[in-house]
LOTIBA-424029 format. One record per residue (C-alpha): residue number from 1; residue in three letters; y, z, x. Coordinates in nm, 4 decimals, decimal comma, always signed. Layout:
SITE   num   residu         c2         c3         c1
SITE   NUM      ALA          Y          Z          X
...
***
This chain:
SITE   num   residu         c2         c3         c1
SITE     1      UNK    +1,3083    +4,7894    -3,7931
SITE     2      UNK    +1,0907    +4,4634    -3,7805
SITE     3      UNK    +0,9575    +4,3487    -3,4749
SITE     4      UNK    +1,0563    +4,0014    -3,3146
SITE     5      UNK    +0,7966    +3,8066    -3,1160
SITE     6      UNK    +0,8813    +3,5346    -2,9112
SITE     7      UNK    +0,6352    +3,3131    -2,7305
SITE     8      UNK    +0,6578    +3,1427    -2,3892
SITE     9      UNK    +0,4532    +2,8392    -2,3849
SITE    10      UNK    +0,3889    +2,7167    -2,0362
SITE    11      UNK    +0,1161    +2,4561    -1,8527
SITE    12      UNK    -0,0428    +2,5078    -1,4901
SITE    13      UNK    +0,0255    +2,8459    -1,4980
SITE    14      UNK    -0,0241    +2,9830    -1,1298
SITE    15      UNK    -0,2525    +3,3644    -1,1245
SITE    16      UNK    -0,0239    +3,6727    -1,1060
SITE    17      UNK    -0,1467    +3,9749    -0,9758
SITE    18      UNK    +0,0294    +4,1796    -1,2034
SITE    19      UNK    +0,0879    +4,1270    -1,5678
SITE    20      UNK    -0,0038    +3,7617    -1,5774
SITE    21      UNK    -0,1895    +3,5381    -1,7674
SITE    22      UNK    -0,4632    +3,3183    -1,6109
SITE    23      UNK    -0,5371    +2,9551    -1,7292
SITE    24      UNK    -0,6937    +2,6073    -1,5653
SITE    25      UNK    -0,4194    +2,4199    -1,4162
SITE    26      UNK    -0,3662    +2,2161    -1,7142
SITE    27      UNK    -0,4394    +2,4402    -1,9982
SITE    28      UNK    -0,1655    +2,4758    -2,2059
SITE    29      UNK    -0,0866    +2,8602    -2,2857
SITE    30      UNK    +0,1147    +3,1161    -2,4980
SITE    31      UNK    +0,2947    +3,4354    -2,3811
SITE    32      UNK    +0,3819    +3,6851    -2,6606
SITE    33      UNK    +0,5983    +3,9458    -2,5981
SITE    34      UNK    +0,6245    +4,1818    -2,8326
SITE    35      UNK    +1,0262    +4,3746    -2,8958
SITE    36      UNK    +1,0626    +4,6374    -3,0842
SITE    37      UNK    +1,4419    +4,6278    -3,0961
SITE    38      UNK    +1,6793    +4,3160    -3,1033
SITE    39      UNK    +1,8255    +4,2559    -2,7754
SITE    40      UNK    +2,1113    +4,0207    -2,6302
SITE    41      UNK    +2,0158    +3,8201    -2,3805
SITE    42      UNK    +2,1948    +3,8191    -2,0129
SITE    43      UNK    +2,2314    +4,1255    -1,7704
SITE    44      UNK    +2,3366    +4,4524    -1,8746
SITE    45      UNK    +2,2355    +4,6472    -2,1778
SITE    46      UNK    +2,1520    +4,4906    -2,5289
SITE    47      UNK    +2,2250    +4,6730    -2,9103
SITE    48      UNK    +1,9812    +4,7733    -3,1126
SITE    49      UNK    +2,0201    +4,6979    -3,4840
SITE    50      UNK    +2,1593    +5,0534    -3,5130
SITE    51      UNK    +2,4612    +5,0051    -3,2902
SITE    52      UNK    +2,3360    +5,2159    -3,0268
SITE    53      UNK    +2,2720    +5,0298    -2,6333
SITE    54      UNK    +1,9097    +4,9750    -2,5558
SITE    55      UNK    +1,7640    +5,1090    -2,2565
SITE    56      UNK    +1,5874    +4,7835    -2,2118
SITE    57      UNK    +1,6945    +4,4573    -2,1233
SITE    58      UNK    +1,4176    +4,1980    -2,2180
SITE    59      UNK    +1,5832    +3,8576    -1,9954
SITE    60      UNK    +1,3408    +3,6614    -2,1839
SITE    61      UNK    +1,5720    +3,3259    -2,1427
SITE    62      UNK    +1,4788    +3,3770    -1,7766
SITE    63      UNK    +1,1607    +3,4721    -1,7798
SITE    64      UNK    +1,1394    +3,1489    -2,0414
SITE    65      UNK    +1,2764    +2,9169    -1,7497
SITE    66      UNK    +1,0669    +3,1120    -1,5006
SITE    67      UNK    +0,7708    +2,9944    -1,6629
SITE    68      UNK    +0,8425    +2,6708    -1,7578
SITE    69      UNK    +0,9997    +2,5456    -1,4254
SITE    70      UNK    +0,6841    +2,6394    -1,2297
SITE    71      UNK    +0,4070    +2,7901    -1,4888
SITE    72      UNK    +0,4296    +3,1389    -1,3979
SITE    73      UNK    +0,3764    +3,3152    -1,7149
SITE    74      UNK    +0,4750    +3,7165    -1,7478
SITE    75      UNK    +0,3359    +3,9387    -2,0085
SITE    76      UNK    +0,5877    +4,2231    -2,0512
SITE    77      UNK    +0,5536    +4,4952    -2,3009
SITE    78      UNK    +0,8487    +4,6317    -2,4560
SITE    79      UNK    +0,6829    +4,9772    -2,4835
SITE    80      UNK    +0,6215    +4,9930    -2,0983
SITE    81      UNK    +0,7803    +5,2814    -1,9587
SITE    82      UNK    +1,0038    +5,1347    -1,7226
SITE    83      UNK    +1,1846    +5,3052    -1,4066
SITE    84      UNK    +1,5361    +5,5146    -1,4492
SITE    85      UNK    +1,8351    +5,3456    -1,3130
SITE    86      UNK    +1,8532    +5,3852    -0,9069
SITE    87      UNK    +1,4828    +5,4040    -0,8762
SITE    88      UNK    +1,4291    +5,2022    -0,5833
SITE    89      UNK    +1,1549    +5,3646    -0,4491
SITE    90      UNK    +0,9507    +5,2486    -0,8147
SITE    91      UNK    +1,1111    +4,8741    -0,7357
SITE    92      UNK    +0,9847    +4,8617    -0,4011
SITE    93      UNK    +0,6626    +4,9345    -0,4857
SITE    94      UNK    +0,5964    +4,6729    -0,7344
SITE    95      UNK    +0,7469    +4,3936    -0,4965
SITE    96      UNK    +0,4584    +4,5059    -0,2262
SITE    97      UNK    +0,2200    +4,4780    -0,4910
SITE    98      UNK    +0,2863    +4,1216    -0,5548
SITE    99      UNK    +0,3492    +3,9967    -0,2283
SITE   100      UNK    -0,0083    +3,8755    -0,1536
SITE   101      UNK    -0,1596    +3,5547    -0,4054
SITE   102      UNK    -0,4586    +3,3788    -0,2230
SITE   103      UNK    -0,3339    +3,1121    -0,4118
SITE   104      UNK    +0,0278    +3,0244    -0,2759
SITE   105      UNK    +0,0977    +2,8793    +0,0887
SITE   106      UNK    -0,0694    +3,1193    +0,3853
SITE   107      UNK    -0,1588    +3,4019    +0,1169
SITE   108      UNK    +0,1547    +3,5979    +0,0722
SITE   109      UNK    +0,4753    +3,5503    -0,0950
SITE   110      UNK    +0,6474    +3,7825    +0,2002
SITE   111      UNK    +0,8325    +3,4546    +0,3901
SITE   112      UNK    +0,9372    +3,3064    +0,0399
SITE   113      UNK    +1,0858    +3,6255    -0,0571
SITE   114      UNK    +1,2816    +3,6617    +0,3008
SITE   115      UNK    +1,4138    +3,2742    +0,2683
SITE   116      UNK    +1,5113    +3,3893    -0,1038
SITE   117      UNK    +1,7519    +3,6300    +0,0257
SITE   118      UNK    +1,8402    +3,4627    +0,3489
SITE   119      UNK    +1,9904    +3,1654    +0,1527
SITE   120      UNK    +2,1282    +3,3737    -0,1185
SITE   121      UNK    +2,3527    +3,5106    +0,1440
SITE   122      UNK    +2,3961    +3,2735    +0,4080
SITE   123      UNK    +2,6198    +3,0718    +0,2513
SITE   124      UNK    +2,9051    +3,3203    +0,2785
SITE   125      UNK    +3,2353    +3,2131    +0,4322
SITE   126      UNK    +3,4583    +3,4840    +0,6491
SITE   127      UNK    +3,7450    +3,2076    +0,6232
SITE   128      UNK    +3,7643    +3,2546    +0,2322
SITE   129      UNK    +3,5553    +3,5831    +0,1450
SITE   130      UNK    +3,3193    +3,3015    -0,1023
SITE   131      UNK    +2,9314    +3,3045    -0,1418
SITE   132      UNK    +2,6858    +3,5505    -0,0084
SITE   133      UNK    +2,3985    +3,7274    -0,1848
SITE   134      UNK    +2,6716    +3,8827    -0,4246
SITE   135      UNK    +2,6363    +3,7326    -0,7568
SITE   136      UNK    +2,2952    +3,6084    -0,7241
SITE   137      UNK    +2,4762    +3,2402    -0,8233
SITE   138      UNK    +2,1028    +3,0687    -0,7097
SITE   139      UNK    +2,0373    +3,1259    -1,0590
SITE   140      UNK    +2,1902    +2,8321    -1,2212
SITE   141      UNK    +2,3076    +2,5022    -1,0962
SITE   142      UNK    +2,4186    +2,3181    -0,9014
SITE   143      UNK    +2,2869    +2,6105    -0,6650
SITE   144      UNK    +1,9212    +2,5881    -0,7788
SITE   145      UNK    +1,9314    +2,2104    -0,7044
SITE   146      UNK    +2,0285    +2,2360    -0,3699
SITE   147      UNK    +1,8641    +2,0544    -0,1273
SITE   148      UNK    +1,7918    +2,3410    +0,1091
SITE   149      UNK    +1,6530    +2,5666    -0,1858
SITE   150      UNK    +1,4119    +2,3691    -0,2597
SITE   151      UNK    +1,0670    +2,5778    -0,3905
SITE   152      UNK    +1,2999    +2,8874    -0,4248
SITE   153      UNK    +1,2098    +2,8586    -0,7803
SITE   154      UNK    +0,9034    +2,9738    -0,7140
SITE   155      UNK    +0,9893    +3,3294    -0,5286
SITE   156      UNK    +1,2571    +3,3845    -0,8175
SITE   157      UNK    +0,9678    +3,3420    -1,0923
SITE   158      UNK    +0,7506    +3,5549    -0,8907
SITE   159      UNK    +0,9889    +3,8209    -0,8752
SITE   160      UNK    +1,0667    +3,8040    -1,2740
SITE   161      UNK    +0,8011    +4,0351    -1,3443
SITE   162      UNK    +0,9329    +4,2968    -1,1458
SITE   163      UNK    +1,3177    +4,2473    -1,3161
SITE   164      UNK    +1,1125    +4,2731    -1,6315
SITE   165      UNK    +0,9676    +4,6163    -1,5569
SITE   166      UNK    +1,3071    +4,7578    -1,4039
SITE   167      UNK    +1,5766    +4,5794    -1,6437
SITE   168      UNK    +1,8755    +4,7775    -1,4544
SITE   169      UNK    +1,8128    +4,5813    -1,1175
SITE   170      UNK    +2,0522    +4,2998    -1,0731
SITE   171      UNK    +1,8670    +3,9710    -0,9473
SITE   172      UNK    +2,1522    +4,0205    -0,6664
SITE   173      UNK    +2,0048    +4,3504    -0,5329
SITE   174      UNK    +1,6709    +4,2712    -0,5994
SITE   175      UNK    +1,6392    +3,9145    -0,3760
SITE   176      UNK    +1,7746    +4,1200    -0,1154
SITE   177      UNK    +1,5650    +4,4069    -0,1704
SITE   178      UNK    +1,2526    +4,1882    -0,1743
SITE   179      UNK    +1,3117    +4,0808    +0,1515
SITE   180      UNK    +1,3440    +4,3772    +0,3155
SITE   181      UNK    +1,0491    +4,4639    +0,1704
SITE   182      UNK    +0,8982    +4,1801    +0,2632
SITE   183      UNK    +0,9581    +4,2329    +0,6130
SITE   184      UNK    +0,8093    +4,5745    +0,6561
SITE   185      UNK    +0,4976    +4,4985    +0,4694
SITE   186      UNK    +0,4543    +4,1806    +0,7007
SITE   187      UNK    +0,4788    +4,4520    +1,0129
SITE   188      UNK    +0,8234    +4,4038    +1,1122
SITE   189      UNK    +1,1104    +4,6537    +1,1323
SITE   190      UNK    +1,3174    +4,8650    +0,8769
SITE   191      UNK    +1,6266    +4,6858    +0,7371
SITE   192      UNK    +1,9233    +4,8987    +0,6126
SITE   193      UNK    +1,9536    +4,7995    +0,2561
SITE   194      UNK    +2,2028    +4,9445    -0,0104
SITE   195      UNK    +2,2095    +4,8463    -0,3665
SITE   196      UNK    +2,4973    +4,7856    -0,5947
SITE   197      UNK    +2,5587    +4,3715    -0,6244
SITE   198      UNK    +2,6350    +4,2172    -0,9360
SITE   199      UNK    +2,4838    +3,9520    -1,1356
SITE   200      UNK    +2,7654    +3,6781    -1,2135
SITE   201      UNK    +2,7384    +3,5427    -1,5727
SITE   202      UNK    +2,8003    +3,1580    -1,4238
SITE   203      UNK    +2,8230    +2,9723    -1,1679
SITE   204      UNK    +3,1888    +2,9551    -1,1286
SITE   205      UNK    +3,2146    +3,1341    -0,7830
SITE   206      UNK    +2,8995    +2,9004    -0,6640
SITE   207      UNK    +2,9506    +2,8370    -0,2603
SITE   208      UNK    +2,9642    +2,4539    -0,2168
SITE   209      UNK    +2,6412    +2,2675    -0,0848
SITE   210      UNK    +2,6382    +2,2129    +0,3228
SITE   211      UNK    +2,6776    +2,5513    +0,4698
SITE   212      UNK    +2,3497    +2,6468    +0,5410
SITE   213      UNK    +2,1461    +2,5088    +0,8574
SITE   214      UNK    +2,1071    +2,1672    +0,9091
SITE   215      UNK    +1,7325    +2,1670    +1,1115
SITE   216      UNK    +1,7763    +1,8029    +1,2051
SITE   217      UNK    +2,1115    +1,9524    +1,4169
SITE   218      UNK    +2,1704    +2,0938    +1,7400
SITE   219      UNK    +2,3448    +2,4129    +1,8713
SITE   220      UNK    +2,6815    +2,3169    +1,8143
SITE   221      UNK    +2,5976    +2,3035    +1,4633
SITE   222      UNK    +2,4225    +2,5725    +1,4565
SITE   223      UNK    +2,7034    +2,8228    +1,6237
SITE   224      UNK    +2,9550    +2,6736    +1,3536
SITE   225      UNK    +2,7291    +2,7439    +1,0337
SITE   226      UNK    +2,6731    +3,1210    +1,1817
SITE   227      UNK    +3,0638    +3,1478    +1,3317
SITE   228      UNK    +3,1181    +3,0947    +0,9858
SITE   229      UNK    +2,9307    +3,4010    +0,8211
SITE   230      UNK    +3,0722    +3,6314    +1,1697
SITE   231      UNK    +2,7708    +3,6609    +1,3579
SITE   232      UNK    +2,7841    +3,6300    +1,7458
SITE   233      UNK    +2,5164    +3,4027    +1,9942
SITE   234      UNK    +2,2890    +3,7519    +1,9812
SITE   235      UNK    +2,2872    +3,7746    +1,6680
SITE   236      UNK    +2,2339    +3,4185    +1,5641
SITE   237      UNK    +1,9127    +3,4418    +1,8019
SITE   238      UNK    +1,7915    +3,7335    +1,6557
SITE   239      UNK    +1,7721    +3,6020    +1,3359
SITE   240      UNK    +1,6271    +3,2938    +1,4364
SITE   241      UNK    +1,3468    +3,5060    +1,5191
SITE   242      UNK    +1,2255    +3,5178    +1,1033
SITE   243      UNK    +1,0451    +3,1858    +1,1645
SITE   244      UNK    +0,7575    +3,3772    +1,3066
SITE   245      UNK    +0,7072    +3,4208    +0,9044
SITE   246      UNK    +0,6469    +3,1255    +0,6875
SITE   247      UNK    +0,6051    +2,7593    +0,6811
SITE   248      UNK    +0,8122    +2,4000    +0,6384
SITE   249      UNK    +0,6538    +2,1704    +0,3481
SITE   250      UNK    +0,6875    +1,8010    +0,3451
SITE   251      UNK    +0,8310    +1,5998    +0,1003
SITE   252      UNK    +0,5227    +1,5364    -0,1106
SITE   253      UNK    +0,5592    +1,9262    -0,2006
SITE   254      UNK    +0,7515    +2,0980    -0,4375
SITE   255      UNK    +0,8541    +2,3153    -0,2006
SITE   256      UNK    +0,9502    +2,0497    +0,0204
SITE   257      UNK    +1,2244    +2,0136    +0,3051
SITE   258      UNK    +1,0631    +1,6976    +0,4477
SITE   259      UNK    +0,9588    +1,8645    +0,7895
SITE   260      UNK    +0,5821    +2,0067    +0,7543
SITE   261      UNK    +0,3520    +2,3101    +0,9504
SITE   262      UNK    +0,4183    +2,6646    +1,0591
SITE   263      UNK    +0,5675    +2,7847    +1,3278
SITE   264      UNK    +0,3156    +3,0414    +1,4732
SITE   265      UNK    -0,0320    +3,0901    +1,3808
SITE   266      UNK    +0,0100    +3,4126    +1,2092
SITE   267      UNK    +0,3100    +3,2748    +0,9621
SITE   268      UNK    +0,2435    +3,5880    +0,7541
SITE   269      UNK    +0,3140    +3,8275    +1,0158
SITE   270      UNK    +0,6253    +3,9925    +1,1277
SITE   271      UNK    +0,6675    +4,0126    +1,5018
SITE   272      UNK    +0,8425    +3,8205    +1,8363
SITE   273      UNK    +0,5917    +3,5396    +1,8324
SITE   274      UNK    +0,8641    +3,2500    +1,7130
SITE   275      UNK    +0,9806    +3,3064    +2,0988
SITE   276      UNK    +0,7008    +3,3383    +2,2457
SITE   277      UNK    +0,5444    +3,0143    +2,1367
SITE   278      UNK    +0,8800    +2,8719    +2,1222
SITE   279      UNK    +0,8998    +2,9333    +2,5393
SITE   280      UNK    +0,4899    +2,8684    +2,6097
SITE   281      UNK    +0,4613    +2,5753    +2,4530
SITE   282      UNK    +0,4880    +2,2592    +2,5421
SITE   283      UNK    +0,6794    +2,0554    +2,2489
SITE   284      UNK    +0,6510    +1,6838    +2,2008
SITE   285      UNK    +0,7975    +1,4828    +1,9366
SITE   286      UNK    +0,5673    +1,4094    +1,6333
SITE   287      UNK    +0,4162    +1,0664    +1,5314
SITE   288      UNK    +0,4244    +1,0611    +1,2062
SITE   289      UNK    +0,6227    +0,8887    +0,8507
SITE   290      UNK    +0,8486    +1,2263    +0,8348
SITE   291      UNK    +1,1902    +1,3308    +0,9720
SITE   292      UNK    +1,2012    +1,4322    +1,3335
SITE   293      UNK    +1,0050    +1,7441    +1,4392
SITE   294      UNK    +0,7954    +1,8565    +1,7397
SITE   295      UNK    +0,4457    +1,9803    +1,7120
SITE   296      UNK    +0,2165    +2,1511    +2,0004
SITE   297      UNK    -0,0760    +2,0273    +2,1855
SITE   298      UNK    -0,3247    +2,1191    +1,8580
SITE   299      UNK    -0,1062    +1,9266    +1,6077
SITE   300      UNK    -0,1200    +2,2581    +1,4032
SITE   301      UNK    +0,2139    +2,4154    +1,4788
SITE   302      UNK    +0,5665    +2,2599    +1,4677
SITE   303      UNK    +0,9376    +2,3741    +1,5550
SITE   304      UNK    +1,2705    +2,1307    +1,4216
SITE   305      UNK    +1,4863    +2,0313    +1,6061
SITE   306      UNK    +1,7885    +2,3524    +1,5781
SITE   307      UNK    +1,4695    +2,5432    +1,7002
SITE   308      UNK    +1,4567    +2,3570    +2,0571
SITE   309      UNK    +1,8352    +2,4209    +2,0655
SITE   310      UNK    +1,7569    +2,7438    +2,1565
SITE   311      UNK    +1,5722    +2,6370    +2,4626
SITE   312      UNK    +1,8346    +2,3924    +2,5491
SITE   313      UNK    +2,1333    +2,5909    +2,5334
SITE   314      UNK    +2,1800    +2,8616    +2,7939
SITE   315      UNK    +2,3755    +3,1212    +2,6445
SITE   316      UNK    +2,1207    +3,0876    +2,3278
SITE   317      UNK    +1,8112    +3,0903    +2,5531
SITE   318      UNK    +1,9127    +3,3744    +2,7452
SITE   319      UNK    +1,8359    +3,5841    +2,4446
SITE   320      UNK    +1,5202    +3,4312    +2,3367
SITE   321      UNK    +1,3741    +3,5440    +2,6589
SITE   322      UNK    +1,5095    +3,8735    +2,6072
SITE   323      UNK    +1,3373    +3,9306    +2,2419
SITE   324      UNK    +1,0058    +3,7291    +2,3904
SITE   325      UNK    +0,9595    +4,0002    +2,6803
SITE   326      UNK    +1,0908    +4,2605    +2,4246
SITE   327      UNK    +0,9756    +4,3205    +2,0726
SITE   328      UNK    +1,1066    +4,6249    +2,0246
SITE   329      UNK    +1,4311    +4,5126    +2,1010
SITE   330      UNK    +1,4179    +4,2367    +1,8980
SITE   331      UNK    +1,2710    +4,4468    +1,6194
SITE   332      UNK    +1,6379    +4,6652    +1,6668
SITE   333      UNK    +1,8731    +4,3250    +1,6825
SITE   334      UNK    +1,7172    +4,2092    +1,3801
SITE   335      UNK    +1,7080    +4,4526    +1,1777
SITE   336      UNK    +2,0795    +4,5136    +1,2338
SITE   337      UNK    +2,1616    +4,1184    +1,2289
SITE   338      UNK    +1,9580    +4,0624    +0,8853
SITE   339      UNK    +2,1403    +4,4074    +0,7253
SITE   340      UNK    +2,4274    +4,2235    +0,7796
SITE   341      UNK    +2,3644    +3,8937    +0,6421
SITE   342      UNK    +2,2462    +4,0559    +0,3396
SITE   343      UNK    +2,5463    +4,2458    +0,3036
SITE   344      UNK    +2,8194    +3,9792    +0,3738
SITE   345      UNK    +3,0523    +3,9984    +0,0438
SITE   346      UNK    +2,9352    +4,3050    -0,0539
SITE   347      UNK    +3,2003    +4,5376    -0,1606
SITE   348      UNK    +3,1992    +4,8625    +0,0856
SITE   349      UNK    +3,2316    +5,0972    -0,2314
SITE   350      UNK    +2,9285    +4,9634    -0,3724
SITE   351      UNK    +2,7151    +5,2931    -0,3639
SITE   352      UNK    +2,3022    +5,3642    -0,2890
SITE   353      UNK    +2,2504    +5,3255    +0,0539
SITE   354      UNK    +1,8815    +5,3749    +0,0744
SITE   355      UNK    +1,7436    +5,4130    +0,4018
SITE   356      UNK    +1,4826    +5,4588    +0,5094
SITE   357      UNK    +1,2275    +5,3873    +0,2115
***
């Protein structure tokens, strides 16, 4: 049985801390990865030339758009022993170990991989059961192009390399799973997490464009885009609470949303801060040739617009005093809160409840 090589050829390619391939930014390069079966692409097993279903799935169309949408280049070996089916423990390992790159944002892909899975899956609908994390439909457009996914390329090409090494993840679970991961690395609490999403093969049951958070909005706005998914003021605050992690990037970025800064000085670490500077601050609109944002007496830190909602609405601000005197409570409410999110859609027969790690 003859081997088939295909090669990758990608420019700018970013450094990888595992299985990658480092270049200058504008050296041109060449991945080959070596099969020694013939595979289909697409999720789920391929045939070998025998009839019989591989054990490997190689996704090399997506690792091949992975690396030449944003020059992330994987080297995957078709001999590497890879984990058995339902080995999450072996997948959550390999996430950690590619969280940190000195090279993207404030050093860590952590917040990238929790605003991954928070817009997979907030763009579920109770009204009509559509969208949500199940189906991982980010993966083709018009999804991908979506104004408010912007740079999300990025965190799904980073996490490539670990769908390469366990080919019996869907992209569904492991988004999701990432985050959570995420999340505890970054110091913050334990998220119930069970597996068992699908990967759709198109993008026919894509949610329509507009349903996640509008920053530029107020609370109103921001109680009917959570309403929506089922979550309660509480809750809605409690989630609110992941932009301790994580920055905004302006327009001249790829990542860009148009606003710009972090919101807490420590944007790669998990804890109640978002309410505590949120409430200590004092907030005063920005000069500058941007959409409007407010930025703190150093000119380093910003919060949007929905963020001073909070502050302005009473029933919402109630809470963020609660979580900014309490930590562990918040730590509790979100936990709970971003469980759910992640799960909204998910069939309740869909099995592997894995918790704790």
């Amino acid at each position: 049985m003859s081997a088939r090589l295909i090669r990758v050829v990608a420019t700018a390619a970013l450094p990888l801390r595992t299985g990658a391939v480092r270049t200058a930014s504008n050296a041109a390069a060449v991945v080959a990865v070596q099969q020694q079966r013939s595979y289909s692409h697409g999720q789920g097993q391929g045939r070998s030339s025998n009839g019989k279903s591989s054990k490997f799935a190689t996704g090399a169309a997506t690792a091949f758009a992975a690396a030449t949408t944003t020059g992330l280049m994987l080297v995957v070996s078709a001999s590497e022993k890879t984990s058995k089916k339902g080995d999450y423990a072996a997948v959550r390992k390999d996430i950690a170990d590619i969280l940190d790159d000195s090279n993207y944002d404030d050093g860590s892909y952590g917040p990238a991989f929790v605003r991954l899975a928070w817009h997979a899956s907030g763009s579920y609908s109770t009204f009509d059961k559509t969208g949500g994390s199940n189906g991982a439909t980010m993966r083709f457009s018009p999804e991908a192009k979506y104004g408010a996914n912007n740079g999300l390329e990025r965190a799904r090409a980073r996490l490539e390399q670990v769908k390469q090494k366990h080919p019996w993840i869907t992209y569904a679970d492991l988004w999701t799973l990432a985050a959570v991961v995420a999340i505890e690395e970054m110091g913050g609490p334990k998220v119930p997490w069970h597996g068992g999403r699908v990967d759709d093969a198109d993008n026919k049951r894509t949610a329509p464009d507009g349903r996640l958070p509008d920053a530029a909005r107020g609370a109103d706005h921001v109680r009917a885009i959570f309403y929506r998914m089922g979550f309660n003021d509480q809750e809605i605050v409690a989630l609110i609470g992941a932009h301790v992690i994580g920055r905004a990037h302006d327009g001249k970025s790829a990542n860009g949303s148009g606003y710009s800064g972090p919101w807490t000085f420590n944007p790669t670490t998990f804890n109640n801060g978002f309410y505590t500077t949120l409430l200590n601050t004092k907030w005063t609109e920005k000069k500058w040739n941007g959409p409007k944002q407010y930025t703190d007496p150093t000119g380093e830190l910003m919060m949007l617009p929905a963020d001073l909602a909070f502050l302005q609405d009473a029933d919402l601000r109630k809470w963020v005093e609660v979580y900014a005197k309490d930590e562990k409570k918040f730590f509790e409410d979100f936990s709970a809160a971003f469980s759910k999110l992640l799960h909204l859609g998910v069939p309740a027969k869909t099995s592997c409840w894995w918790w704790p790690f």
